[in-house]
Each structure stands twice: as structure tokens, then as C-alpha cells.
Z-matrix of the N, CA and C atoms (Angstrom, degrees):
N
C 1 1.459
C 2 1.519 1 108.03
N 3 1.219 2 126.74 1 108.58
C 4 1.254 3 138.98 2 154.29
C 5 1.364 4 124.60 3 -33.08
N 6 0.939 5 146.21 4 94.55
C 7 1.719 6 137.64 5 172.09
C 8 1.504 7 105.88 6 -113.26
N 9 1.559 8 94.04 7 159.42
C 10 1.391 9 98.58 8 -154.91
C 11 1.812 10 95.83 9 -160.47
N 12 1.410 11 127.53 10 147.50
C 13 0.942 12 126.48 11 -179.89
C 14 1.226 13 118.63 12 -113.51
N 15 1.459 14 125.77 13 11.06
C 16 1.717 15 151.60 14 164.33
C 17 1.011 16 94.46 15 -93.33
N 18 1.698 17 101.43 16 159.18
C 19 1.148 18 132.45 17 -160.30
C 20 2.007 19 99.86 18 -103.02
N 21 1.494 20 98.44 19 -14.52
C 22 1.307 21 103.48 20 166.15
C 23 1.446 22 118.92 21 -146.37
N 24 1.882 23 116.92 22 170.87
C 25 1.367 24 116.46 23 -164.44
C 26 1.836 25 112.30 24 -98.04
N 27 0.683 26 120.33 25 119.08
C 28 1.778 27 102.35 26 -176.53
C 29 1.668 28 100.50 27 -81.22
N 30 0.878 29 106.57 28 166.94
C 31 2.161 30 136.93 29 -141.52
C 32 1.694 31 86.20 30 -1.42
N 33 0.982 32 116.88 31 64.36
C 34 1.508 33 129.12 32 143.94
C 35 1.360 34 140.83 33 -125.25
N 36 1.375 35 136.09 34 139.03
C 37 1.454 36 130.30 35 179.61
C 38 1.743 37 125.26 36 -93.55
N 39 1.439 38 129.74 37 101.15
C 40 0.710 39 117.71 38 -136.11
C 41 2.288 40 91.63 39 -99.14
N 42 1.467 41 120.04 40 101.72
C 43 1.533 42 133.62 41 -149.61
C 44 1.541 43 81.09 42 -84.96
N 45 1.196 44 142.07 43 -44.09
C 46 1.520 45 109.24 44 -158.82
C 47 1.876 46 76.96 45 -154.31
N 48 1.378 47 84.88 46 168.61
C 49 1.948 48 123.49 47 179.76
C 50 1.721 49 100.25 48 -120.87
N 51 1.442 50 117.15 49 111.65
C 52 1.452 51 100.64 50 -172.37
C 53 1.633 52 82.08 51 -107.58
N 54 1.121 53 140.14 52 10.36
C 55 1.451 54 136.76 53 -159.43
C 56 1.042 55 139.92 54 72.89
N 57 1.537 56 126.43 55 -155.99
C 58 1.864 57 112.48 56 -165.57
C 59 1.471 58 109.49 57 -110.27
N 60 0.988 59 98.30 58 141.33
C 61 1.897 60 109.81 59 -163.84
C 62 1.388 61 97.06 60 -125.31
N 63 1.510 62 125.72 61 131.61
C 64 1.328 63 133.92 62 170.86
C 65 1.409 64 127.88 63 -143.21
N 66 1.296 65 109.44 64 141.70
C 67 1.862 66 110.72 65 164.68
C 68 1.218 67 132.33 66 -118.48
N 69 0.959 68 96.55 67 177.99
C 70 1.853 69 112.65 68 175.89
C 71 1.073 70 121.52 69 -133.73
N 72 1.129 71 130.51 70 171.70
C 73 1.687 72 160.36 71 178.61
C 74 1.260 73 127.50 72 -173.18
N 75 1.340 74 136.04 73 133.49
C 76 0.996 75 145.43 74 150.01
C 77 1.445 76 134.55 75 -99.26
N 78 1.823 77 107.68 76 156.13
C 79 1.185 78 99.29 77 -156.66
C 80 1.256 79 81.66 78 -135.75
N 81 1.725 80 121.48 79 137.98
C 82 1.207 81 129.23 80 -155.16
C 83 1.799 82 100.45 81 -123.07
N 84 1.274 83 124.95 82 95.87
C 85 1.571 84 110.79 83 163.92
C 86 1.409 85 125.15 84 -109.46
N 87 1.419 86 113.37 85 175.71
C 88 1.458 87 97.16 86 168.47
C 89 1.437 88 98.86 87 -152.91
N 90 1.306 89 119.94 88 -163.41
C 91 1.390 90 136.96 89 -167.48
C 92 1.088 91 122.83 90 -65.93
N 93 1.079 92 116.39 91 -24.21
C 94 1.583 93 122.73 92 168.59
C 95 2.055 94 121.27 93 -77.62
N 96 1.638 95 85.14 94 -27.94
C 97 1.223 96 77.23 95 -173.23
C 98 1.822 97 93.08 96 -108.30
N 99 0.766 98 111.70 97 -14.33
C 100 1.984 99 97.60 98 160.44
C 101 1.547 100 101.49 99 -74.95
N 102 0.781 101 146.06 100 -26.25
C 103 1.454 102 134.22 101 155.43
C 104 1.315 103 120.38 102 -34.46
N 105 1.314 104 115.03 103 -51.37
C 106 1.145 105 120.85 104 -145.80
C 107 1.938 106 95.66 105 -97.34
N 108 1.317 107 117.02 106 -39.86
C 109 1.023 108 140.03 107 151.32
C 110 1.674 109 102.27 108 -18.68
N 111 1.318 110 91.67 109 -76.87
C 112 2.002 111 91.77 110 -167.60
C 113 1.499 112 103.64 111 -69.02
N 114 1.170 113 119.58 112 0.80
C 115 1.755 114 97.84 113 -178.61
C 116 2.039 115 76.03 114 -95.87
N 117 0.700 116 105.28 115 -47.03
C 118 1.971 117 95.57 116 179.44
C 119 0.887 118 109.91 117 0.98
N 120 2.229 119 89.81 118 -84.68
C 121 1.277 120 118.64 119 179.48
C 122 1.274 121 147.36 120 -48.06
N 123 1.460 122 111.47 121 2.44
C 124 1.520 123 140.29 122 -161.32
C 125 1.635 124 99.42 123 -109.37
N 126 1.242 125 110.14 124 -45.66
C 127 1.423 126 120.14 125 -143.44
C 128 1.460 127 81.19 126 -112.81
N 129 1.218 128 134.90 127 -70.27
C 130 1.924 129 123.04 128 -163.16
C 131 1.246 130 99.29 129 -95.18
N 132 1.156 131 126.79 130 -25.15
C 133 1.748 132 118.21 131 -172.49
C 134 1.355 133 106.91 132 103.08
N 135 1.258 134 145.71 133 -35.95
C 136 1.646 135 143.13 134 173.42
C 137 1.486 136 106.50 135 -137.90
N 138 1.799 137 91.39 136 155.00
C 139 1.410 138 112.43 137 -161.82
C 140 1.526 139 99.57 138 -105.24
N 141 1.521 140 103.35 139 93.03
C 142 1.736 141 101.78 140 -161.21
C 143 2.032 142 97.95 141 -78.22
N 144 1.267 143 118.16 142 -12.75
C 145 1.450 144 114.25 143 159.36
C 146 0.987 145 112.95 144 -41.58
N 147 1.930 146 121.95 145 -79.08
C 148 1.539 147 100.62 146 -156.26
C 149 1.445 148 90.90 147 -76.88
N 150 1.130 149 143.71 148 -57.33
C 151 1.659 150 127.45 149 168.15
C 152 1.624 151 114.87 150 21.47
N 153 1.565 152 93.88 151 -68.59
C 154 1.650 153 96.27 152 176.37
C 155 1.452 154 121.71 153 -108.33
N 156 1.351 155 107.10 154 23.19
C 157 1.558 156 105.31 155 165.96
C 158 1.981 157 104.40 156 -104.99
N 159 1.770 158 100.96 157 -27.30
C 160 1.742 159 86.99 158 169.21
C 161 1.393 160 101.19 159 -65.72
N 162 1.275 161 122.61 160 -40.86
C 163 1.840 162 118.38 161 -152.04
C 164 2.065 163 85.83 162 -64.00
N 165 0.972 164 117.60 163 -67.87
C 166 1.204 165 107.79 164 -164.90
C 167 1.877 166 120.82 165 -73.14
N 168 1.128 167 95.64 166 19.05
C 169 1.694 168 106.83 167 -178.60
C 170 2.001 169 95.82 168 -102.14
N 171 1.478 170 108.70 169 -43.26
C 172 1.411 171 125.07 170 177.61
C 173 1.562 172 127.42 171 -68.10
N 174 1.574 173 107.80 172 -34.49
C 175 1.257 174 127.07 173 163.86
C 176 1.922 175 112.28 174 -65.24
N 177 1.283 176 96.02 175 -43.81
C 178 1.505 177 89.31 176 -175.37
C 179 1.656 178 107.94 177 -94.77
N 180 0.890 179 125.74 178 -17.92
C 181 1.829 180 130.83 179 139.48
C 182 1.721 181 102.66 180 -19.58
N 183 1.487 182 90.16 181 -85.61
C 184 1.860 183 101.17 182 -177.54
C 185 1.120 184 122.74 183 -57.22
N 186 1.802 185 112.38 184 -38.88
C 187 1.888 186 84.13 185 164.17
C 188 1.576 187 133.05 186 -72.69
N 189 1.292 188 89.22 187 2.08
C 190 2.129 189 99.56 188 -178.51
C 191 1.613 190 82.34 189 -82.20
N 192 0.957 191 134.98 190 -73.96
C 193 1.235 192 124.48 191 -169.54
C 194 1.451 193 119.06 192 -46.98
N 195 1.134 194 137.68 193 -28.93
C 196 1.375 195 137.99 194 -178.12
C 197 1.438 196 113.34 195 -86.70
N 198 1.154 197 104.67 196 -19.06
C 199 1.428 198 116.68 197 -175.93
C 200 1.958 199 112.23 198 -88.01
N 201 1.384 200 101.83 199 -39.21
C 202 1.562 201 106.59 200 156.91
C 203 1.667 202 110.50 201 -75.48
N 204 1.303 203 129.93 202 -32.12
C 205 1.281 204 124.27 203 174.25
C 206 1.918 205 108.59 204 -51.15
N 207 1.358 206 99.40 205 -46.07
C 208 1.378 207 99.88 206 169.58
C 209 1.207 208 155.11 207 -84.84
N 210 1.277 209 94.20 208 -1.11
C 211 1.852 210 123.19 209 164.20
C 212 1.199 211 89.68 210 -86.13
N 213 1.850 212 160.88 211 -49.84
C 214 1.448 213 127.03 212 160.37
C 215 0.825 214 146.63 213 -35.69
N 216 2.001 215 106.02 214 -21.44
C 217 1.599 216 114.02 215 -155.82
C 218 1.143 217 115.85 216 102.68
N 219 1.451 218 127.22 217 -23.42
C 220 1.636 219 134.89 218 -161.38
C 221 1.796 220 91.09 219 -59.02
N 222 1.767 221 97.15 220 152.66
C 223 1.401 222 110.20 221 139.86
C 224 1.075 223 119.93 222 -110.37
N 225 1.017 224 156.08 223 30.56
C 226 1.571 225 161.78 224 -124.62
C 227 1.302 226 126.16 225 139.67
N 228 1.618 227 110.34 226 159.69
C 229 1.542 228 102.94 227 -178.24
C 230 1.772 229 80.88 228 -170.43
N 231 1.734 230 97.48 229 119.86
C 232 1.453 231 127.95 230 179.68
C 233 1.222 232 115.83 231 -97.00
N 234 1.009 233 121.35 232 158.90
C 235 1.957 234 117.37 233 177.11
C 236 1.122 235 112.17 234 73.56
N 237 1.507 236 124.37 235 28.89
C 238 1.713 237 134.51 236 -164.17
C 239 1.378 238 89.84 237 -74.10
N 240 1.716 239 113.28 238 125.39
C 241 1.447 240 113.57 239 176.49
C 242 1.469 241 90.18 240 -128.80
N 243 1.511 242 133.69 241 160.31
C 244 1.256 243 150.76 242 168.25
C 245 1.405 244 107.61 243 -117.29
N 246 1.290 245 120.97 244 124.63
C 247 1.775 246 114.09 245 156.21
C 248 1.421 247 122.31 246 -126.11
N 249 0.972 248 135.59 247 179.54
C 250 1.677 249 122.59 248 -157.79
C 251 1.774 250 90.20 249 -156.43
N 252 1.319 251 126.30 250 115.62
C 253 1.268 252 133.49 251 172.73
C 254 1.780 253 122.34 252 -118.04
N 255 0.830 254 129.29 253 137.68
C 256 1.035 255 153.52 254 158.80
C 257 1.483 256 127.05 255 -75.09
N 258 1.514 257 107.04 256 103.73
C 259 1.503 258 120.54 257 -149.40
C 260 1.657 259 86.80 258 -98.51
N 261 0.668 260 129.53 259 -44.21
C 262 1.541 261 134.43 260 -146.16
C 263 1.595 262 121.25 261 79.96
N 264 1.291 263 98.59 262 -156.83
C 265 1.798 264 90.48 263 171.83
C 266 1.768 265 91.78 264 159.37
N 267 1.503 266 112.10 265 177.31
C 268 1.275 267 120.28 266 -166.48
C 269 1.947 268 96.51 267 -83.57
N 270 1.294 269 110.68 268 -71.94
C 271 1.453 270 125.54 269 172.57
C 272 0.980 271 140.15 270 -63.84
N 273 1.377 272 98.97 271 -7.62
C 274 1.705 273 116.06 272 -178.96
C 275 1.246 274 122.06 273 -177.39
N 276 1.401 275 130.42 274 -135.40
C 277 1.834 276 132.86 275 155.67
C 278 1.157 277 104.70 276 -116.73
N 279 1.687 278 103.96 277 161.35
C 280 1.237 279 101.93 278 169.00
C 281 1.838 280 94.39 279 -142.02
N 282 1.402 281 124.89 280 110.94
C 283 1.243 282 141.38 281 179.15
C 284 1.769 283 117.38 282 -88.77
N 285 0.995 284 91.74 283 127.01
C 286 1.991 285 114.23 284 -171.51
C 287 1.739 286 95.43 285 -115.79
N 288 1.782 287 93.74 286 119.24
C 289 1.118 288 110.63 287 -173.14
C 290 2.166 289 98.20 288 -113.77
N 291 1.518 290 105.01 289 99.86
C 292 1.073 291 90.77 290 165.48
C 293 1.514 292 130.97 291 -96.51
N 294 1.598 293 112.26 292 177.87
C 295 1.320 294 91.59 293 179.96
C 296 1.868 295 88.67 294 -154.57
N 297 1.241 296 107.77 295 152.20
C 298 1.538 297 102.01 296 -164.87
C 299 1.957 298 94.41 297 -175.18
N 300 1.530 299 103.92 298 161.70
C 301 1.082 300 139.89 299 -113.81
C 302 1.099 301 137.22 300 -147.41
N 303 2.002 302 142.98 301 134.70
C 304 1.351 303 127.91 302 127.11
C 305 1.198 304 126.00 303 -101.32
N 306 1.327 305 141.73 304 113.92
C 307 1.428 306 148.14 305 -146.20
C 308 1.809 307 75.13 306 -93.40
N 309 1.589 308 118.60 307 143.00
C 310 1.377 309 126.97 308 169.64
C 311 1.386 310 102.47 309 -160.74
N 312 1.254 311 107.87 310 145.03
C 313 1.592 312 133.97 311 161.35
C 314 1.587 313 112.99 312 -72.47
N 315 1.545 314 96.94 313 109.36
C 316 1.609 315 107.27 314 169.52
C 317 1.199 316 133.87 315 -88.25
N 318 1.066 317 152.06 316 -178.30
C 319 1.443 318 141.18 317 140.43
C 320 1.877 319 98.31 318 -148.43
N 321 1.575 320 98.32 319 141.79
C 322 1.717 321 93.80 320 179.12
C 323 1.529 322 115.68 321 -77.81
């Protein structure tokens, strides 16, 4: 699956628009582990936790999306935008990583 963050493909033909395909993930923390977080951040300088809880909250975003790209038929999906929100929560945060889309049929 091709992804792409243009709105178009260079030396490609872009045969059909199957429409916009998107995901989600969430990322669930709380107080204990932002705790633990800021002594991290104190002591090494980065919090390679959420580091790899966005990377793997974003990864599985995009395969939801690629995976509806391919129940259209799509090989591709242009206009790839990412956003990252901040839900709040009682004990901690809870961050929604979307990721969204035009799933399209290419040919080179």
C-alpha cells in the first residue's frame, strides 16, 4: 500500500477515488506512569515510553486505514494526515491518534 501525504502521485495514474478511509487509537496513561515519566525526563532527557506507545498507537491507526483502503480495492491512500489529541481523563491522559485519508487506485 502506497501512502502518501500529497494530494497527488508523481509518474503515476491515479484510475479511481474510492474515498476517505480513517483510524484511530488510543493511548491510555495515568498517574503512576506520568510519574515515572518525569523522573525519565529529569534524569535522561526523553520519555522513550510514550515515544513508543505514540509510535505504536500510529502504526496501528495506519494499518486500520490500509486495511479499509483494501476492502475498496485501493492501492494507495493520498492526503495522509496524522493528528494527535488530548482527551484528558480523571487519572491521567488519554491521547487519540488519528489518521485519515483518500484510499485510490493507481497504476504506474
Amino acid at each position: 500500500m502506497l501512502l502518501s501525504s500529497t494530494s497527488t502521485l508523481d509518474n503515476k495514474t491515479i484510475i479511481k477515488y474510492h474515498g476517505l478511509v480513517h483510524g484511530e487509537s488510543l493511548i491510555g496513561s495515568n498517574i503512576y506512569k506520568d510519574l515515572f515519566s518525569g523522573v525519565r525526563d529529569v534524569v535522561a532527557g526523553r520519555t522513550s515510553t510514550y515515544e513508543e506507545d505514540l509510535d505504536g498507537a500510529r502504526n496501528e491507526a495506519i494499518e486500520a486505514i490500509e486495511a479499509k483502503a483494501k476492502e475498496y480495492g485501493a492501492n494507495g491512500i493520498i492526503g495522509l494526515k496524522i493528528s494527535y489529541n488530548n482527551l484528558g481523563g480523571t487519572m491521567g491522559n488519554t491521547i487519540l491518534v488519528s489518521v485519515y485519508g483518500t484510499a485510490v487506485t493507481y497504476k504506474d
